[in-house]
C-alpha positions as CSV (number, residue, x, y, z in Angstrom):
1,X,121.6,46.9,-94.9
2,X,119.6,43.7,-95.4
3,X,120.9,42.3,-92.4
4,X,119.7,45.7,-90.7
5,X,116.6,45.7,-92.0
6,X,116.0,41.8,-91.0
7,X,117.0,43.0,-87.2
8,X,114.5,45.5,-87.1
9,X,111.0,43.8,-88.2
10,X,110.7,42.1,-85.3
11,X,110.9,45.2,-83.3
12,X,108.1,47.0,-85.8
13,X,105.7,44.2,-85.6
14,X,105.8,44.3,-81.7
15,X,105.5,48.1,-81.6
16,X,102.4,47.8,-83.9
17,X,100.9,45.1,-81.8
18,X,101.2,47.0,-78.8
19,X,99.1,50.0,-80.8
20,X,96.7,48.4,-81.6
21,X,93.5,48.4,-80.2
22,X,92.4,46.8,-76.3
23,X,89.8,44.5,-76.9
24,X,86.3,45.3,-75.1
25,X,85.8,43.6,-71.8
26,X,82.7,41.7,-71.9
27,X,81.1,44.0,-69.0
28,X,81.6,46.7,-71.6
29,X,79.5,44.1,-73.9
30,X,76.8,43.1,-71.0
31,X,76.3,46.8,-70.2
32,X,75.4,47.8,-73.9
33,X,72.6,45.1,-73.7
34,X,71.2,46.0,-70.3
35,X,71.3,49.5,-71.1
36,X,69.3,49.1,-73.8
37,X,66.7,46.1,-72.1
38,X,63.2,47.5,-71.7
39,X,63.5,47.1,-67.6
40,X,66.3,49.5,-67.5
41,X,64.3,51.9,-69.7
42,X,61.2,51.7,-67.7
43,X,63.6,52.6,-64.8
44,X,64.7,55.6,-66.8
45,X,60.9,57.4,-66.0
46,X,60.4,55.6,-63.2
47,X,63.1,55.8,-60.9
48,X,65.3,58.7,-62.8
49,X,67.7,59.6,-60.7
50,X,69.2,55.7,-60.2
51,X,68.8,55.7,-63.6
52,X,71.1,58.5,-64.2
53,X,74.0,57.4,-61.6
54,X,74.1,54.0,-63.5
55,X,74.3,55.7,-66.7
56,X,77.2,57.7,-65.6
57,X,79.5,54.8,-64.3
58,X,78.6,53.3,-67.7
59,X,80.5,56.5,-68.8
60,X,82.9,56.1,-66.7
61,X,83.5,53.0,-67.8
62,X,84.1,53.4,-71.6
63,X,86.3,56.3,-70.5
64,X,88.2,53.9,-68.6
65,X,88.6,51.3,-71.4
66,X,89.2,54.6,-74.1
67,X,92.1,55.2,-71.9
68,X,93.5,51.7,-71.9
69,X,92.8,50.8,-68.2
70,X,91.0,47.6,-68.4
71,X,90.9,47.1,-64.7
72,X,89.3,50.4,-63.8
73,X,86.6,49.9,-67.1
74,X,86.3,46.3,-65.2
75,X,85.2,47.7,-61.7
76,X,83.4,50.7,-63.2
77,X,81.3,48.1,-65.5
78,X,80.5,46.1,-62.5
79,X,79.7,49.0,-60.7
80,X,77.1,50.1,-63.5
81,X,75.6,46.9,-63.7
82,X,74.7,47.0,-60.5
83,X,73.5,49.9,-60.1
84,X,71.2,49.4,-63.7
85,X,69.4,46.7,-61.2
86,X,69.4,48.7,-58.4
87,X,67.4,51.1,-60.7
88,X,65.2,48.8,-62.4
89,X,64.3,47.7,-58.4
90,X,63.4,51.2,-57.4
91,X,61.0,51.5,-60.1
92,X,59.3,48.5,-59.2
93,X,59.1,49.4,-55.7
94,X,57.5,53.2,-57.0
95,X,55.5,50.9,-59.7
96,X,53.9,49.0,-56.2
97,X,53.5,51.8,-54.4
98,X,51.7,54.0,-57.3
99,X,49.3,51.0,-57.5
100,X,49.1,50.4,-53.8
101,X,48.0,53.9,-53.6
102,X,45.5,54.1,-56.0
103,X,44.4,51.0,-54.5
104,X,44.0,52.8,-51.3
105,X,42.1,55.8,-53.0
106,X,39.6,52.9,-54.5
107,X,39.0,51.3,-51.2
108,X,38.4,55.3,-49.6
109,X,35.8,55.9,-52.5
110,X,34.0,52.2,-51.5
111,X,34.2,53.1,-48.3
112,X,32.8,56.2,-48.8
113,X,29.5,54.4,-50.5
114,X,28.9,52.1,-48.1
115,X,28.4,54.5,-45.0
116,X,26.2,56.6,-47.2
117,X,24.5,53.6,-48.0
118,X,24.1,52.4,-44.8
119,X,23.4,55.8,-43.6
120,X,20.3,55.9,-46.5
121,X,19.3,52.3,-44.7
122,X,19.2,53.7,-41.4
123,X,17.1,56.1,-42.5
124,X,14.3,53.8,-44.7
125,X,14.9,51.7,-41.1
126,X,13.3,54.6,-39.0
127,X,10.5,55.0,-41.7
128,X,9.8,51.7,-42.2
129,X,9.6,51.5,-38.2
130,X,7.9,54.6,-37.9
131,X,4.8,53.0,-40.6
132,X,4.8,50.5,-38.7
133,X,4.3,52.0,-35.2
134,X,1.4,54.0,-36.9
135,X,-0.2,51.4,-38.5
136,X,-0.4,49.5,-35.3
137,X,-2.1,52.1,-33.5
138,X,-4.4,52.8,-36.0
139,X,-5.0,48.8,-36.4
140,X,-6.1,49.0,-32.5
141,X,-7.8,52.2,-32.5
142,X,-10.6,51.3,-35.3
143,X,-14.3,51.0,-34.0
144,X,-15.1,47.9,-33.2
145,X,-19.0,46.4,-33.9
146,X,-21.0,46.3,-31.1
147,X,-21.5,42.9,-29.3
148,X,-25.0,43.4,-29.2
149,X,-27.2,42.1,-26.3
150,X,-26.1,38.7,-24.8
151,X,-28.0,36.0,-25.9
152,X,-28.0,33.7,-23.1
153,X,-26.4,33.6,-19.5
154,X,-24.3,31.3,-21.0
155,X,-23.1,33.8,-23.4
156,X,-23.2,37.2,-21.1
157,X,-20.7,35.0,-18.6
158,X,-18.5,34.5,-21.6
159,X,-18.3,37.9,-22.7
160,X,-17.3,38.7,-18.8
161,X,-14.8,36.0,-18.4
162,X,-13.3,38.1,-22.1
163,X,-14.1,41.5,-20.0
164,X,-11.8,40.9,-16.9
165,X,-9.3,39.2,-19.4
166,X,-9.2,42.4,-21.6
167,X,-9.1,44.8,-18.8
168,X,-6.3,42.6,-16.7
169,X,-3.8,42.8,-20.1
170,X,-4.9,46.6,-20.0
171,X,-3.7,47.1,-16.7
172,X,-0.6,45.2,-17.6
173,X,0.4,47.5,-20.8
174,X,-0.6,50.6,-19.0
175,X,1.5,50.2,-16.1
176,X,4.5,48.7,-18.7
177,X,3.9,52.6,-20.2
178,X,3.6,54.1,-17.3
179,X,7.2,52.0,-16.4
180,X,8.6,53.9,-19.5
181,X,7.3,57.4,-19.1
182,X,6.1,58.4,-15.9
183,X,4.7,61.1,-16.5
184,X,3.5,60.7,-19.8
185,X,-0.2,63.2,-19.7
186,X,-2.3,60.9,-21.7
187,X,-1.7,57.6,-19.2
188,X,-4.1,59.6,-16.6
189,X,-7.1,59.5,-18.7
190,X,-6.5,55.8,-20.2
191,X,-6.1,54.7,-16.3
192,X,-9.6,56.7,-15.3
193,X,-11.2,54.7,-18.4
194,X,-9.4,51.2,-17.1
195,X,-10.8,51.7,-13.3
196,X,-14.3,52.7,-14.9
197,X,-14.6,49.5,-16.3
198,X,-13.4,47.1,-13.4
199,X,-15.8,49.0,-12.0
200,X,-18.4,47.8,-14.2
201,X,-17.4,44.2,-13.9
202,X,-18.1,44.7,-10.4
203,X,-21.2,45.2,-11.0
204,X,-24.0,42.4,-12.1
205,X,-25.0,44.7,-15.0
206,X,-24.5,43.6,-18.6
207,X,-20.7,42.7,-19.3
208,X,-18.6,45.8,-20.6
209,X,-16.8,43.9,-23.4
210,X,-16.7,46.8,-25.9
211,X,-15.2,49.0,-23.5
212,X,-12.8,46.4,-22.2
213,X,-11.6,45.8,-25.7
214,X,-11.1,49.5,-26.1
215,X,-9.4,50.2,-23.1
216,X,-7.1,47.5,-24.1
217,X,-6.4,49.3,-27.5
218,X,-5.7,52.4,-26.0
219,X,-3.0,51.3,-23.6
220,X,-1.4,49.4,-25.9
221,X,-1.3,52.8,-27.8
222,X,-0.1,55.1,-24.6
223,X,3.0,52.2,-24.6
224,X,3.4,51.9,-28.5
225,X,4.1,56.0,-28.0
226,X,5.9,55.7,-24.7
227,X,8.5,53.9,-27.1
228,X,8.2,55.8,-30.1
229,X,11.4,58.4,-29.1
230,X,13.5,56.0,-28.7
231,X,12.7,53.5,-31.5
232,X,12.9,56.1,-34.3
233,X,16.0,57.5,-32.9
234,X,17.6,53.6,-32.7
235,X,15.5,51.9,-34.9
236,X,17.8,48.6,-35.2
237,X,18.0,48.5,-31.2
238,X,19.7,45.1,-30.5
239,X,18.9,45.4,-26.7
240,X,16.2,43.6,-26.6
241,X,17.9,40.4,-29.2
242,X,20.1,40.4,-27.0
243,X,18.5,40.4,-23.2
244,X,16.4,37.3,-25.1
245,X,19.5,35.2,-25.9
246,X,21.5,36.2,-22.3
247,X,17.9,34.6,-20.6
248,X,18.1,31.5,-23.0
249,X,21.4,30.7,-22.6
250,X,20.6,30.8,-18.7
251,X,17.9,28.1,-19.4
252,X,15.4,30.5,-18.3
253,X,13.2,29.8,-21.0
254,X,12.2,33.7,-22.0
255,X,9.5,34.5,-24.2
256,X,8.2,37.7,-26.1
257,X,4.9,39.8,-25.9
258,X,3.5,43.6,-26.4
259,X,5.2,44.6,-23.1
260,X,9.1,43.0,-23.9
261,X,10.7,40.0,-22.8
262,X,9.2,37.9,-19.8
263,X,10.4,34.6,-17.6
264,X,7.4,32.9,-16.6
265,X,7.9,30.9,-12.9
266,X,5.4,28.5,-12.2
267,X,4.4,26.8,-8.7
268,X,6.4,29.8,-7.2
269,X,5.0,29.8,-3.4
270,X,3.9,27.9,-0.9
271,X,1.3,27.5,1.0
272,X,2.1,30.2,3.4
273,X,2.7,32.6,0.5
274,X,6.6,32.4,0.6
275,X,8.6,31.8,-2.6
276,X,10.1,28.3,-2.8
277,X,13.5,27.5,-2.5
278,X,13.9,27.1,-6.4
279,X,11.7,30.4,-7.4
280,X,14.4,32.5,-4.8
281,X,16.8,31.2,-7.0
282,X,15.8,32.0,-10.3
283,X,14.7,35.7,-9.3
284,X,18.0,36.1,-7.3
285,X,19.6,35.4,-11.1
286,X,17.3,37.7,-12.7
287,X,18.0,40.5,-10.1
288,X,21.2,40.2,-11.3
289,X,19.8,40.4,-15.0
290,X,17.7,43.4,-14.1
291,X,21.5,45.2,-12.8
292,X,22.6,44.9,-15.9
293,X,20.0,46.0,-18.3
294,X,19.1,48.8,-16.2
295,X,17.4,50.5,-18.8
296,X,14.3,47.7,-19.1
297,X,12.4,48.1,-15.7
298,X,10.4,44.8,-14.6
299,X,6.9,44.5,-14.0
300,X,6.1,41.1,-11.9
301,X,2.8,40.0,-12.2
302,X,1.4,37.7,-9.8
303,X,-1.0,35.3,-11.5
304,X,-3.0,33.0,-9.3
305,X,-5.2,29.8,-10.0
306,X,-8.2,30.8,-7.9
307,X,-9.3,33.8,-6.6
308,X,-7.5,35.0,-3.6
309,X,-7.6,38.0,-1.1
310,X,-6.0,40.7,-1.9
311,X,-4.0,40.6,0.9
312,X,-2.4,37.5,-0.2
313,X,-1.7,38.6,-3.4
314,X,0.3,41.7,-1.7
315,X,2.1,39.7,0.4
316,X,3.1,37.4,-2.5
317,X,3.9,40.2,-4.7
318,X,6.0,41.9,-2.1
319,X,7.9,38.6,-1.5
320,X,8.7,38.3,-5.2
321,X,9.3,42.0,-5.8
322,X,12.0,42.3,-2.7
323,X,14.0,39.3,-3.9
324,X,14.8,41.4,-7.1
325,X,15.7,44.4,-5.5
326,X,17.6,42.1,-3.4
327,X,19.5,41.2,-6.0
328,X,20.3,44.2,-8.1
329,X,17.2,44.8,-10.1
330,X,16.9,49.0,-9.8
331,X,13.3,49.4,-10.9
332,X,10.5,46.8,-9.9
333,X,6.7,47.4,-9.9
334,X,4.1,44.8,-9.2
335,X,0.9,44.0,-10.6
336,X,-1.9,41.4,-9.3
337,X,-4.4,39.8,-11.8
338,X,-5.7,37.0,-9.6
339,X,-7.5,34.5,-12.0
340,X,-8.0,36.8,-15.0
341,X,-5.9,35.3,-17.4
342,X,-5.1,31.9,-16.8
343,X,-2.4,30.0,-19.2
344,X,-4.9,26.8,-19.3
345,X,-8.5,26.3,-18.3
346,X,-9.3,25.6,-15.1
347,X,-10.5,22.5,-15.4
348,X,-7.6,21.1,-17.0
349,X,-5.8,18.4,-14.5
350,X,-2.2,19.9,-13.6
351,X,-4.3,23.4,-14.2
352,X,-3.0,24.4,-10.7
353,X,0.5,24.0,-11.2
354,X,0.6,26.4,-14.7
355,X,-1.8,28.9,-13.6
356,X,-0.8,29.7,-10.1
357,X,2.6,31.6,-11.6
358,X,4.6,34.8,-12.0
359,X,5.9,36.4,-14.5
360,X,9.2,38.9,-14.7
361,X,8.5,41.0,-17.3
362,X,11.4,43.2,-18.3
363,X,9.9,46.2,-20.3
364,X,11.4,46.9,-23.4
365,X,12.2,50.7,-24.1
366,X,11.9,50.6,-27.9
367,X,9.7,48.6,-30.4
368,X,12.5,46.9,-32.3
């Protein structure tokens, strides 16, 4: 019996070995911790429904290792680790784009603000523009004291030398008006004044220098007006920034006055009235200038340093005028002012060479 007994321990102890419990694999062990990390559970609101598939081969697993199949609660661990990451990446990649679309919605709103601001600019633009315009006129327009009687001949030659000046730049803005708006119904009047008082300088009566300097005012007006559509409806109008720099960078040496932008050639003919090789040139490139800003028309004035027939002003303005057109330029008028407004007195040596001249004058269409 004893000897039985001694047989079968062995036997008993193996059989309660093998009932006894499998230990936990350690994926069993990692997956309790990462279940439990606060990635995963972020992931759990965030990207629910990998959430939920990981949780379920975590299940699976633990079924697996209940069952005693440590290779299947192996692979199914594995499995549910990776897809705990696979979750926790998902609901950084909703985290990103939840920010990257309120980011979005932040920009819109800025967005938003800044074109009605600008908008509210553009509009304090036209109205600062708009001031301005009025103010000038109204600047130009106020009576102006009477000269009085001339004092001397000295004096009353002065005042007519300032007479023929005046009236020669209101010749020059009315016809730059007149460029813009053809047939603009106040320019008649302000033209019937002008000729009224060449007229009078014709004359060897006392010099009209009042009504020179308010025929001058009143053109300047009629082209301040001619303007005033198209500066309040652009009133920022790069055009004519930019016809100044195109000029420059030609080495054409533009300048800027009431009637727009305006290339000044000097010395321009010869003695039998035809333009020099090197005046051609320059108004053959700004015929092509002219093509391309078709909406400033040019006025070329012919400026001489003595006084010259009128015939010979015609035939240099003609000259100068069909080189232009020539060349592209779609709308040319000319003006002659002789000796009226020289750059440098007359007297001055070299005062030939600065004074005998013409000027390009491209008109510019708004006031900006």
């Amino acid at each position: 019996m004893s000897r039985m007994r001694s047989l079968l321990l062995p036997f008993v102890a193996a059989l309660a070995l093998a009932c006894a419990s499998t230990p936990r694999p350690r994926v069993l062990v990692t997956l309790d911790a990462t279940g439990n990390s606060p990635a995963v559970l972020q992931a759990k609101s965030a990207a629910p429904q990998a959430f939920a598939r990981a949780e379920g081969l975590r299940r699976e697993a633990e079924q697996a290792h209940d069952a005693g199949d440590p290779a299947g609660a192996q692979i199914l661990g594995e499995q549910a680790l990776a897809a705990f990451q696979r979750a926790v990446t998902l609901a950084g990649v909703t985290r990103a784009e939840q920010r990257a679309a309120a980011a979005e919605l932040s920009v819109a709103r800025v967005n938003t603000e800044l074109a009605r601001t600008e908008q509210v600019q553009k509009q304090l633009d036209a109205d600062a523009v708009a001031l301005e315009l009025r103010l000038k006129v109204a600047r130009e327009t106020l009576p102006m004291p009477e000269s009085g009687r001339p004092a001397s001949p000295e004096r009353e030659l002065a005042r007519r030398e300032a007479a023929r000046a005046l009236t020669a730049q209101a010749r020059l803005l009315c016809s730059a008006a007149r460029m813009l708006e053809p047939k603009r119904a106040t320019l008649e009047p302000a033209f019937q004044k002008l000729a009224d008082v060449e007229k009078a300088l014709a004359t060897s009566g006392p010099s009209p220098i009042d009504d020179a300097r308010a025929v001058r005012s009143a053109c300047l007006a009629e082209l301040t007006a001619a303007r005033r559509p198209r500066t309040q409806a652009n009133p920022a109008d790069p055009a004519s920034d930019g016809l100044l720099a195109e000029l420059s960078d030609a080495s054409l040496k533009p300048s800027r006055d009431d009637r727009g932008v305006v290339v000044t050639l000097e010395a321009p003919f010869d003695r039998d009235d035809q333009l020099t090789e090197r005046a051609a040139s320059r108004l053959a490139d700004l015929g092509g200038v002219a093509k391309a800003h078709p909406d400033f028309p040019v006025l070329l004035v012919v400026h001489s340093a003595a006084k010259i027939p009128d015939a010979r002003g015609t035939s240099r303005a003609e000259h100068a005028a069909a080189a232009l057109r020539n060349h592209g330029a779609p709308r040319v008028e000319t003006a002659m002012v002789g000796a009226s407004l020289p750059r440098v007195d007359p007297k001055t040596p070299g005062a030939v060479a600065r004074n005998d001249r013409l000027e390009v004058v491209f008109v510019a269409p708004s006031a900006s």
